[in-house]
MIGUTI-238270 format. One record per residue (C-alpha): residue number from 1; residue in one letter; chain; x, y, z. Coordinates in steps of 0.1 Angstrom, whole numbers. Layout:
N
<site><i>NUM</i><aa>a</aa><ch>A</ch><east>X</east><north>Y</north><up>Z</up></site>
...
This chain:
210
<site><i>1</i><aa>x</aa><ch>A</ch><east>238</east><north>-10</north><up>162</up></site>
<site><i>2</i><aa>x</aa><ch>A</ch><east>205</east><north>-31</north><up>174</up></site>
<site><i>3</i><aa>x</aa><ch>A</ch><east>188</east><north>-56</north><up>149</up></site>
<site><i>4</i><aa>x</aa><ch>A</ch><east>161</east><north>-36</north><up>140</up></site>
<site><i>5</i><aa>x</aa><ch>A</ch><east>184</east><north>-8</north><up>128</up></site>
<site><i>6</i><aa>x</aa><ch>A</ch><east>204</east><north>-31</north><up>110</up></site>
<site><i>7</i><aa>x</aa><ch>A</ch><east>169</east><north>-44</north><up>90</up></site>
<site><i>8</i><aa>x</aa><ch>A</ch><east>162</east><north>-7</north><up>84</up></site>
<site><i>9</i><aa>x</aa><ch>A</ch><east>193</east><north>1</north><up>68</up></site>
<site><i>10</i><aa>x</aa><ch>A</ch><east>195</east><north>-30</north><up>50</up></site>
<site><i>11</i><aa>x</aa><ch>A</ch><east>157</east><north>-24</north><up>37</up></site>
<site><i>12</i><aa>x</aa><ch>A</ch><east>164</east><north>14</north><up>27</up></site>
<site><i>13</i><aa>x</aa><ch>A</ch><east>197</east><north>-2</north><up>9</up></site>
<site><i>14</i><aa>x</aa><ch>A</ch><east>171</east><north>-28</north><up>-13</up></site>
<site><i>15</i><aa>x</aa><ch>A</ch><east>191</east><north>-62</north><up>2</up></site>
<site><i>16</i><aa>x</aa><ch>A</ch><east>164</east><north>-87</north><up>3</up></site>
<site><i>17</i><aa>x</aa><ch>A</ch><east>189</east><north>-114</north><up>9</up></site>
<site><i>18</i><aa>x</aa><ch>A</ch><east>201</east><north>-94</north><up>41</up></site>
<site><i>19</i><aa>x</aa><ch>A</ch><east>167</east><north>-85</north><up>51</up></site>
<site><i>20</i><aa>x</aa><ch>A</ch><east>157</east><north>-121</north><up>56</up></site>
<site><i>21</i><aa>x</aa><ch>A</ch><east>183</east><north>-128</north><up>74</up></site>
<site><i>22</i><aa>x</aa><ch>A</ch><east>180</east><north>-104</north><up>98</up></site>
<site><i>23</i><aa>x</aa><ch>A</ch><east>143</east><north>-111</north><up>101</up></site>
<site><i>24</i><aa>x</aa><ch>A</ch><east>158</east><north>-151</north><up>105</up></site>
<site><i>25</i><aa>x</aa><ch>A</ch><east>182</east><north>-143</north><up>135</up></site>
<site><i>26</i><aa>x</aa><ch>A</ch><east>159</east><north>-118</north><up>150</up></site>
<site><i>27</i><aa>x</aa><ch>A</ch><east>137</east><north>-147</north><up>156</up></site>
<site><i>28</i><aa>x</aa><ch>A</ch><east>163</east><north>-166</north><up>166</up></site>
<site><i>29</i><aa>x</aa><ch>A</ch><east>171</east><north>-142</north><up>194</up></site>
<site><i>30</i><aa>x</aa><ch>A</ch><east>128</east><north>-142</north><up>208</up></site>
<site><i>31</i><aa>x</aa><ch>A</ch><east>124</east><north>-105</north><up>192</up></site>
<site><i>32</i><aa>x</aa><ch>A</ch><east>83</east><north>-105</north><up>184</up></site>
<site><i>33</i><aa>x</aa><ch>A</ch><east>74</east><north>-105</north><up>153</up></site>
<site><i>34</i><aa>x</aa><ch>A</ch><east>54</east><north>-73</north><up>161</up></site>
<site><i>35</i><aa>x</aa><ch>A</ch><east>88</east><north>-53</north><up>169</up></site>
<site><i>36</i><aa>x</aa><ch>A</ch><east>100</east><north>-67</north><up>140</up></site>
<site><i>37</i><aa>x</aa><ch>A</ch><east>71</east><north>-56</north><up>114</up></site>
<site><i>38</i><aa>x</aa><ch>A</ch><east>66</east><north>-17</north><up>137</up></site>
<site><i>39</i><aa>x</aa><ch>A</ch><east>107</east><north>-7</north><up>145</up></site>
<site><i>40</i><aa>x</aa><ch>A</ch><east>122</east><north>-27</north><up>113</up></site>
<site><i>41</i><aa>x</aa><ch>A</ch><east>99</east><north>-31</north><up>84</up></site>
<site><i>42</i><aa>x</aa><ch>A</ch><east>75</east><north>0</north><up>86</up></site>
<site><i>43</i><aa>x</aa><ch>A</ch><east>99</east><north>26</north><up>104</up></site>
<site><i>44</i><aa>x</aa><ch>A</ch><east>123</east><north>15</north><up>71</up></site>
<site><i>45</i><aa>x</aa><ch>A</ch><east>94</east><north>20</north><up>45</up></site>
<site><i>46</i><aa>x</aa><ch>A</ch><east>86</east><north>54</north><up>62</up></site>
<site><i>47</i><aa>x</aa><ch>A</ch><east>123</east><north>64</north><up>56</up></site>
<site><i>48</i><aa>x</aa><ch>A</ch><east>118</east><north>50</north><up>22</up></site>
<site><i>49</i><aa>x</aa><ch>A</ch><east>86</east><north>72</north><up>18</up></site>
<site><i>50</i><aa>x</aa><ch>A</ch><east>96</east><north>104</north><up>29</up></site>
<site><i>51</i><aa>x</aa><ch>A</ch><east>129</east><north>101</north><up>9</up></site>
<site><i>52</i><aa>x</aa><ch>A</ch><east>115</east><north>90</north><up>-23</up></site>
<site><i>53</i><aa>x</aa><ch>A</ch><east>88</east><north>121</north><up>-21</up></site>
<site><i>54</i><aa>x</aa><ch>A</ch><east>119</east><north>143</north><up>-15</up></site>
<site><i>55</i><aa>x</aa><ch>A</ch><east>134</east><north>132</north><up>-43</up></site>
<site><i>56</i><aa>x</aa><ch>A</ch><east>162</east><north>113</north><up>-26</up></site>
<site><i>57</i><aa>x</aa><ch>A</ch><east>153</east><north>81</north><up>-37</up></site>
<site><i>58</i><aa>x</aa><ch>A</ch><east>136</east><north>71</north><up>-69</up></site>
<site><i>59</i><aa>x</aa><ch>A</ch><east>116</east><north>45</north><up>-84</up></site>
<site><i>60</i><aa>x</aa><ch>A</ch><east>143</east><north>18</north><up>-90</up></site>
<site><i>61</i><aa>x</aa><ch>A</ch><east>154</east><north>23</north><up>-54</up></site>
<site><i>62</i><aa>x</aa><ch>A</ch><east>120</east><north>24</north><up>-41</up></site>
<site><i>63</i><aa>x</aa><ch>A</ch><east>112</east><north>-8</north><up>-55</up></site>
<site><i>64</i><aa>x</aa><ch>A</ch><east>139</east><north>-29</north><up>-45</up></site>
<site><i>65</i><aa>x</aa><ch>A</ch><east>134</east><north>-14</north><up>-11</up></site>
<site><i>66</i><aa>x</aa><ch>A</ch><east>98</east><north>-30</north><up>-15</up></site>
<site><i>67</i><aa>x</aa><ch>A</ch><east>111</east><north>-62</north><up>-22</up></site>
<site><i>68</i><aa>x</aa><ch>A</ch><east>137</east><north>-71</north><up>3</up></site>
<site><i>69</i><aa>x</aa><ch>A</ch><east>106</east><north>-59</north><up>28</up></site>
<site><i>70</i><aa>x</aa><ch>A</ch><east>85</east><north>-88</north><up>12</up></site>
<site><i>71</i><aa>x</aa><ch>A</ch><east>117</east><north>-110</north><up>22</up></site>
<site><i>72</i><aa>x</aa><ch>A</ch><east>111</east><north>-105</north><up>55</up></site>
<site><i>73</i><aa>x</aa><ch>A</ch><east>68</east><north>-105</north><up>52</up></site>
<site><i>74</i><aa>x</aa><ch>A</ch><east>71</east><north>-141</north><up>39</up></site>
<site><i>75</i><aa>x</aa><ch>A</ch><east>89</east><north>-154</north><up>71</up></site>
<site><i>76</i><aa>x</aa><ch>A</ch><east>66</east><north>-130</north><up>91</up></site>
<site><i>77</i><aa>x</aa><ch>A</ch><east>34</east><north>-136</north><up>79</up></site>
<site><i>78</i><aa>x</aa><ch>A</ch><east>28</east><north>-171</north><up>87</up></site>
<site><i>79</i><aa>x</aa><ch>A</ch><east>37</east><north>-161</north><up>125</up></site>
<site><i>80</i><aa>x</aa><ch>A</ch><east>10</east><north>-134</north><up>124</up></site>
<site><i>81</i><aa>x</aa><ch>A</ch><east>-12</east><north>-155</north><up>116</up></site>
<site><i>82</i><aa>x</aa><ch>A</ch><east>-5</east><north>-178</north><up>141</up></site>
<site><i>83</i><aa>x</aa><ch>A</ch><east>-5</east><north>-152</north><up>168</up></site>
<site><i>84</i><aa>x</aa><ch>A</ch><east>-34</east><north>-136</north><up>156</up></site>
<site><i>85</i><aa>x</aa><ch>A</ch><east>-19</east><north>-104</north><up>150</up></site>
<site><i>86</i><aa>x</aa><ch>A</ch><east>-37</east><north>-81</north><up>128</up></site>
<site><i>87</i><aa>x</aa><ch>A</ch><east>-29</east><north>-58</north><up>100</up></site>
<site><i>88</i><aa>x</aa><ch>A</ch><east>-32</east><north>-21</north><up>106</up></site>
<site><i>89</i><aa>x</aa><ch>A</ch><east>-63</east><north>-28</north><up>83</up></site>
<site><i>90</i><aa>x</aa><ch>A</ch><east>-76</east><north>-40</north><up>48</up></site>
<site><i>91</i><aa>x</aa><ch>A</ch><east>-73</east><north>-22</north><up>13</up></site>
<site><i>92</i><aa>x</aa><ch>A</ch><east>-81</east><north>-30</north><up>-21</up></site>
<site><i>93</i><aa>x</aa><ch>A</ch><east>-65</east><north>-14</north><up>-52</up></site>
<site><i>94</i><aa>x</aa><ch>A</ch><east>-65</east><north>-15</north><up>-87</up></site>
<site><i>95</i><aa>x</aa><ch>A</ch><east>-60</east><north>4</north><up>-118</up></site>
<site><i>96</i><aa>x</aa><ch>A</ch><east>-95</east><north>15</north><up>-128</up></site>
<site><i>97</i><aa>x</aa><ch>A</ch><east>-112</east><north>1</north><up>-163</up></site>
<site><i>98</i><aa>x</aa><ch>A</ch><east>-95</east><north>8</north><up>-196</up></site>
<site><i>99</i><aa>x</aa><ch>A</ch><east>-63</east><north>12</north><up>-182</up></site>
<site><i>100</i><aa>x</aa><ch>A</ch><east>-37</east><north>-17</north><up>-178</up></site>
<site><i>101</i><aa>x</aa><ch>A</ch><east>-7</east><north>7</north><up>-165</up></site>
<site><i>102</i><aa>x</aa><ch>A</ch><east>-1</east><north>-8</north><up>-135</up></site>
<site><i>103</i><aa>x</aa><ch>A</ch><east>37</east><north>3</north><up>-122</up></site>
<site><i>104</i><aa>x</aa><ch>A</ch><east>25</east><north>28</north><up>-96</up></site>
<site><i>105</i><aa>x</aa><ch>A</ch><east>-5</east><north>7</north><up>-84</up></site>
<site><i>106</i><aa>x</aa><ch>A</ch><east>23</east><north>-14</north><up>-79</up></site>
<site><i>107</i><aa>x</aa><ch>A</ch><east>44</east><north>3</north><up>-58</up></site>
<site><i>108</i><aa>x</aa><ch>A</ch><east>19</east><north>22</north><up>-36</up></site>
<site><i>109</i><aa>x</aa><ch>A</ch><east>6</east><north>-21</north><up>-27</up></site>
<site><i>110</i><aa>x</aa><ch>A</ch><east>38</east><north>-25</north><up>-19</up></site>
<site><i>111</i><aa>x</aa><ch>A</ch><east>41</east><north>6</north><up>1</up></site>
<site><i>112</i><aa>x</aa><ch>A</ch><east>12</east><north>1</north><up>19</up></site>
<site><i>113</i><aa>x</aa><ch>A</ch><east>24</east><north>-37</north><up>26</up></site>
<site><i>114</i><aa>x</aa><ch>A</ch><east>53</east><north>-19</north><up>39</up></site>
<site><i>115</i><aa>x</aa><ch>A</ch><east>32</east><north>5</north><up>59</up></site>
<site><i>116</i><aa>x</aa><ch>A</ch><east>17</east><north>-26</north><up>82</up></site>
<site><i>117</i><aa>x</aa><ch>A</ch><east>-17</east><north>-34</north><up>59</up></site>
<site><i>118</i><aa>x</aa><ch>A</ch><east>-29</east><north>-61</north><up>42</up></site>
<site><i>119</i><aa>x</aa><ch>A</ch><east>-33</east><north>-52</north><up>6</up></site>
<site><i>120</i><aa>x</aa><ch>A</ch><east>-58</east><north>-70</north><up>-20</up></site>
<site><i>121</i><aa>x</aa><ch>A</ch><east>-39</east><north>-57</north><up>-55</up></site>
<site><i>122</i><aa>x</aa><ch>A</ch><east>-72</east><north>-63</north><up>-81</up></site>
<site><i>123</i><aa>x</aa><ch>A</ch><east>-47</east><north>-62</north><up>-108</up></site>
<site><i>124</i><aa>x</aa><ch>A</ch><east>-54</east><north>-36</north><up>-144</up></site>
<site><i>125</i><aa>x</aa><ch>A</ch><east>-88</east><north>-29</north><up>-161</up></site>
<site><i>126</i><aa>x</aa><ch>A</ch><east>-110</east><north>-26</north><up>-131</up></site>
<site><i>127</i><aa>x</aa><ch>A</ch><east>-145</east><north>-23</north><up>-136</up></site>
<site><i>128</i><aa>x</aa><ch>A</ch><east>-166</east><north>-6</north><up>-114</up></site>
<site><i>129</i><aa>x</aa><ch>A</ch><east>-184</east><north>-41</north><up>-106</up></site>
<site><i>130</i><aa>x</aa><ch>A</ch><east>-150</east><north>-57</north><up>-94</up></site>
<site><i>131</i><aa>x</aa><ch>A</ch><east>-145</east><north>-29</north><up>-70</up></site>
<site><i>132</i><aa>x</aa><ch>A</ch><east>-180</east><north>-38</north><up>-58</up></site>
<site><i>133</i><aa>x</aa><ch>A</ch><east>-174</east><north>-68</north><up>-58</up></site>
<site><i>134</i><aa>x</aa><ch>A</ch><east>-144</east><north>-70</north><up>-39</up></site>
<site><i>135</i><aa>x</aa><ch>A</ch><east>-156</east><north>-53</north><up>-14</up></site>
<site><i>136</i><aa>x</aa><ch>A</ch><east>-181</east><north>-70</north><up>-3</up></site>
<site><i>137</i><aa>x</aa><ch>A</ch><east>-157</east><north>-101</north><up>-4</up></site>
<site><i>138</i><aa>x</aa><ch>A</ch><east>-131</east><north>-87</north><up>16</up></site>
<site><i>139</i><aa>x</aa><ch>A</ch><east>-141</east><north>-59</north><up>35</up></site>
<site><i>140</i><aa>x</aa><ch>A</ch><east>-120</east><north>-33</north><up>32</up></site>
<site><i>141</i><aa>x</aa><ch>A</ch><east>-113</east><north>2</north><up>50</up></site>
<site><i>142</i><aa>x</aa><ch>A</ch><east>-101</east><north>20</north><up>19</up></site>
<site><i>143</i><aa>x</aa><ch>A</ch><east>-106</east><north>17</north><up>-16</up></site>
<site><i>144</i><aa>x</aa><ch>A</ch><east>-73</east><north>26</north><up>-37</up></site>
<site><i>145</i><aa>x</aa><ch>A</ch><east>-77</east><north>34</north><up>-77</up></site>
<site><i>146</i><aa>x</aa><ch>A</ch><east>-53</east><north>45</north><up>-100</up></site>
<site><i>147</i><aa>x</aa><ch>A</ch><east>-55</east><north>55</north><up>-136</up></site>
<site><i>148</i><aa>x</aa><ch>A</ch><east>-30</east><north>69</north><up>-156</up></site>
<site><i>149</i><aa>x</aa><ch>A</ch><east>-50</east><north>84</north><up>-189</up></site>
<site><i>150</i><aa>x</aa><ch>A</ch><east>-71</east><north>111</north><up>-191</up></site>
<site><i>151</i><aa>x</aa><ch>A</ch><east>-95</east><north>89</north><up>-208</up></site>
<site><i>152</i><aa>x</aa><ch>A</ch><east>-99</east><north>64</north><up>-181</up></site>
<site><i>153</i><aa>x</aa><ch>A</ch><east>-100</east><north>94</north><up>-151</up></site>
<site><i>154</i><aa>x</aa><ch>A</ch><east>-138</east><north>97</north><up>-157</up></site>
<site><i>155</i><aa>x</aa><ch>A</ch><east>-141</east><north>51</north><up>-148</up></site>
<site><i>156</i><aa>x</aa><ch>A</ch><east>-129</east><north>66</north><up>-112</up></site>
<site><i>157</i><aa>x</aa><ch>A</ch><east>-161</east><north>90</north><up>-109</up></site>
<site><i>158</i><aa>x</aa><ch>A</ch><east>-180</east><north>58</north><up>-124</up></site>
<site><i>159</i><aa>x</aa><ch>A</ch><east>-163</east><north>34</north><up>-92</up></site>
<site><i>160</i><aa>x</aa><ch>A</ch><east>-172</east><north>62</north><up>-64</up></site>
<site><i>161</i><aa>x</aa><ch>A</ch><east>-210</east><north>61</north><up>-77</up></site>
<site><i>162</i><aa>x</aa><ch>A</ch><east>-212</east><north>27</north><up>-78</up></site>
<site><i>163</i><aa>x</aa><ch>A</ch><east>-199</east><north>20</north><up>-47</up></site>
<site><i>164</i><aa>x</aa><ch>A</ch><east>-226</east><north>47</north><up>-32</up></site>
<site><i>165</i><aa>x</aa><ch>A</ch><east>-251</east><north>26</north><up>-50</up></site>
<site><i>166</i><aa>x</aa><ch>A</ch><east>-242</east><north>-5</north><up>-37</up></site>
<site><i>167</i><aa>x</aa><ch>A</ch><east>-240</east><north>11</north><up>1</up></site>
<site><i>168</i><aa>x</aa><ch>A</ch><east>-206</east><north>10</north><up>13</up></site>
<site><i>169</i><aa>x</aa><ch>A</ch><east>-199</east><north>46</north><up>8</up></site>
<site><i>170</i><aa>x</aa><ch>A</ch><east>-205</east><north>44</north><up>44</up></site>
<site><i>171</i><aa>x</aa><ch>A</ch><east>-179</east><north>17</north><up>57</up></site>
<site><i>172</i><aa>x</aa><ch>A</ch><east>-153</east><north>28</north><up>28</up></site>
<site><i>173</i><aa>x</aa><ch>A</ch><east>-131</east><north>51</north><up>23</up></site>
<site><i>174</i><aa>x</aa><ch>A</ch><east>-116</east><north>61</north><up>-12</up></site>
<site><i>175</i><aa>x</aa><ch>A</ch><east>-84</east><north>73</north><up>-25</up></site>
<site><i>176</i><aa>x</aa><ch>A</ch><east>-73</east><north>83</north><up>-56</up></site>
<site><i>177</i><aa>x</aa><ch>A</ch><east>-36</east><north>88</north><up>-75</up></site>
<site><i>178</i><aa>x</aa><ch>A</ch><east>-22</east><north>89</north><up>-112</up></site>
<site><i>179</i><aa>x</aa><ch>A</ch><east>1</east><north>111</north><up>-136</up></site>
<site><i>180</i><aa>x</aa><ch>A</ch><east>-36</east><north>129</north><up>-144</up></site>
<site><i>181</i><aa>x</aa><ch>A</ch><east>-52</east><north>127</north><up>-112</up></site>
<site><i>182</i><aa>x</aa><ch>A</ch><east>-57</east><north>159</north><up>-97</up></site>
<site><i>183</i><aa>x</aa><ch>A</ch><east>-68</east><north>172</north><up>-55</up></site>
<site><i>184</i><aa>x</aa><ch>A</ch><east>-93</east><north>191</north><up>-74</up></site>
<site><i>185</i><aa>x</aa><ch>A</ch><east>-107</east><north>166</north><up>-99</up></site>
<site><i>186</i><aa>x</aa><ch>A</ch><east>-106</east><north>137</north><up>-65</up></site>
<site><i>187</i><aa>x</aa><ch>A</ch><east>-128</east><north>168</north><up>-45</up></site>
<site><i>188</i><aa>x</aa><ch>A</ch><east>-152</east><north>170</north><up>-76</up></site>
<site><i>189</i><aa>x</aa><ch>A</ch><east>-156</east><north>135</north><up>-80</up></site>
<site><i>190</i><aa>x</aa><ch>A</ch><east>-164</east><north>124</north><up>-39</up></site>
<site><i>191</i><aa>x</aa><ch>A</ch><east>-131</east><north>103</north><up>-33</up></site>
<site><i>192</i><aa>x</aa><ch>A</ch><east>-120</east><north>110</north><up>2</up></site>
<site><i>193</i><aa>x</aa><ch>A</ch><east>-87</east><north>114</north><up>-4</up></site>
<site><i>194</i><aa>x</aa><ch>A</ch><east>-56</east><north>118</north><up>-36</up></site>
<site><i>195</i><aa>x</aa><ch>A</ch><east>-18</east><north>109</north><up>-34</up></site>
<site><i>196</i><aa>x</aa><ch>A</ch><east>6</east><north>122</north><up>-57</up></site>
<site><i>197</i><aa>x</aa><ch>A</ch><east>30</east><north>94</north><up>-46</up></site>
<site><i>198</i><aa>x</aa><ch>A</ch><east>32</east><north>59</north><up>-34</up></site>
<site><i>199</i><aa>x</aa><ch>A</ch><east>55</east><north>74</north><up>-2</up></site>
<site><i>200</i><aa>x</aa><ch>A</ch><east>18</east><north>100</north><up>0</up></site>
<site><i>201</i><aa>x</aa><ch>A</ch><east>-4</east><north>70</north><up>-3</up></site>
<site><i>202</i><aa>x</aa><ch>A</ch><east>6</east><north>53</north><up>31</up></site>
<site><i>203</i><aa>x</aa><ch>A</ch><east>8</east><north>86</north><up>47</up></site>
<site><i>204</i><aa>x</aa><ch>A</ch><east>-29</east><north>94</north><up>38</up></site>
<site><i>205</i><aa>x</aa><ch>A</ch><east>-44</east><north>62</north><up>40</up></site>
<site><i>206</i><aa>x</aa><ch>A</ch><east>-30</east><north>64</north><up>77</up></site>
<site><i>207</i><aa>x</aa><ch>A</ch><east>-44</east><north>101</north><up>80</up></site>
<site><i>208</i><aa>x</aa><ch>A</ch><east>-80</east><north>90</north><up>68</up></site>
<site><i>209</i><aa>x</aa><ch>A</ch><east>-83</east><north>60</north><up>93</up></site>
<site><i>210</i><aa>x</aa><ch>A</ch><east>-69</east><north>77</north><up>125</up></site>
């Protein structure tokens, strides 16, 4: 078994502490960072993904599966920086205005962290002027809200106008996800895309930037 199938497993098993150290001693050994974050880190959060939509792995799991890939993303980070090596790309998320649910915003960041990007987590009780805001601050390819009331759903419709206001509809593309959240109510109110899922998020953030 190579060392990037050994950080796979020990990433789908949720062992931070043995996730480190593989990251450590793959270092050790002149493995790039890069083949690190592409064959270890991301092929592990993919198996992670497709699992936990099929119902194979659940949110506890998923989680600490999450975590022990942050393990390894602090030792890594710092070097790809210092090598210059970019994230697949930039997205902000948040849990829109009025709502301060923020366990699945959670885990689709961390997902997407998984997934090779470099998330900007805006926290609960978004309003429509810290989207805006943080977008023109950071930049970002993709625009992730959540909301998980009915009553906040309609502070998602009042984000996507804003943001056409503001002009980035252009440069920025928006998805959608929440208990509520419907493919039908994200086509009605322009978001570009909806995820039922965290594991769905990564897979259609990718899909919209390819």
């Amino acid at each position: 078994m190579d060392a990037m199938e050994e950080l796979r497993i020990a990433i789908y098993a949720g062992d931070a502490q043995k996730v480190e150290s593989i990251t450590l001693e793959s270092l050790k050994n002149h493995i790039n960072p890069k083949v690190i974050l592409d064959e270890g880190l991301i092929m592990g959060m993919e198996k992670v993904g497709t699992d936990f939509r099929c119902g194979d792995l659940f949110i506890p799991e998923v989680l600490l599966a999450a975590q022990a890939m942050k393990a390894s993303m602090s030792v890594l980070r710092p070097l790809f920086v210092e090598n210059g090596i970019e994230p697949i790309g930039r997205i902000v998320i948040g849990t829109v205005e009025g709502d301060l649910h923020d366990i699945g915003k959670n885990l689709v960041g961390m997902m997407l962290e998984g997934g090779g990007f470099e998330v900007i987590d805006l926290g609960v009780d978004v309003a429509p002027e810290k989207f805006i805001e943080a977008t023109r601050l950071y930049n970002p390819r993709v625009l992730c809200m959540s909301a998980l009331l009915t009553t906040t759903m309609d502070n998602m419709k009042k984000t996507i106008q804003a943001v056409n206001e503001a002009g980035f509809r252009q440069t920025v593309k928006i998805i959608v996800g929440g208990a509520p959240v419907t493919p039908q109510y994200a086509h009605d109110i322009g978001a570009d895309g909806f995820a039922p899922d965290a594991g769905s998020a990564v897979m259609t953030v990718k899909e919209l930037l390819m």
